[in-house]
N, C-alpha and C positions, 0 to 999 in steps of 0.2 A: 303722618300729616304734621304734626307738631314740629319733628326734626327740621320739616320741610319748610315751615313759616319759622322758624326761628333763625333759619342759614338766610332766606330770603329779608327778614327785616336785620339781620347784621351786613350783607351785601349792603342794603336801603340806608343804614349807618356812616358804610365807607365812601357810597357816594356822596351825600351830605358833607364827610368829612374831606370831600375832591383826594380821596384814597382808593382809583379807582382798580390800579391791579387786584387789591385785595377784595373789590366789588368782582369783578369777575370770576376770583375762584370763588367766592361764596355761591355762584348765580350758577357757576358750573356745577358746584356739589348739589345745588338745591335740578338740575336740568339730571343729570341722577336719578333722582328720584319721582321725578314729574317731566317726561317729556312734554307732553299737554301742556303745561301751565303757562302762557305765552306771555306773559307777565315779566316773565325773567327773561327772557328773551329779548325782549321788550329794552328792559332794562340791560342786559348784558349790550345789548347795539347801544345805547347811550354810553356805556361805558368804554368802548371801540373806538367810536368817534373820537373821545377826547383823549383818547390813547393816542388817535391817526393810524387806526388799524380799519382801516376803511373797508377792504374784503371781509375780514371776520364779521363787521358790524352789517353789512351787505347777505353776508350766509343766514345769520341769525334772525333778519327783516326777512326775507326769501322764508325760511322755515315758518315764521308767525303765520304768513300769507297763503300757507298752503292748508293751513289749518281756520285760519279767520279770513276769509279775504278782502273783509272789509275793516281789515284794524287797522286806523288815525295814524299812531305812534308807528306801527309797521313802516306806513309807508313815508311819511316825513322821515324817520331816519335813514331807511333807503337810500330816501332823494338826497339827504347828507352826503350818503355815505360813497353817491355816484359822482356830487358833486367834488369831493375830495378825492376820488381818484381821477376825476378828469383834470385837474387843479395839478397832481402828482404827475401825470401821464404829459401835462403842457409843460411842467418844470422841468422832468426830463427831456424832452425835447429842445430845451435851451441849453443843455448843460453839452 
């Protein structure tokens, strides 16, 4: 439990510090240990989005939802996360 809130507020650190690959592995070492904890989850899709890894941040909203189906942050980042690849999906069509 400890290991696990300590990987999770150094993850909470690097996004603060807009260090977000390094927000990711932390949120991945702390999903390790807690798949439950949708919190990081949560947070790892924040951190996808501003990567523009729109699929990964779309898997990890998906995974919350099937555990909470009513979590806020799940589904706003989703809706990100659909938005950016529809956004992707019209760019290439232009190209």
């Amino acid at each position: 439990v400890e290991k696990f809130k300590r990987l999770k507020n150094e993850g909470n650190d690097f996004v603060k510090a807009g260090e977000y690959e390094e927000a990711v592995n932390k949120y991945s070492e702390c999903m390790k240990l807690n798949t439950e904890e949708c919190t990081v989850y949560t947070n790892r899709a924040l951190c996808y989005l501003k990567l523009y890894k729109y699929e990964e941040a779309k898997r990890d909203c998906d995974h919350v939802l099937q555990i909470e189906d009513s979590n806020v942050k799940a589904f706003y980042r989703r809706a990100l996360a659909y938005k950016g690849l529809q956004v992707r999906k019209k760019n290439m069509a232009g190209i």
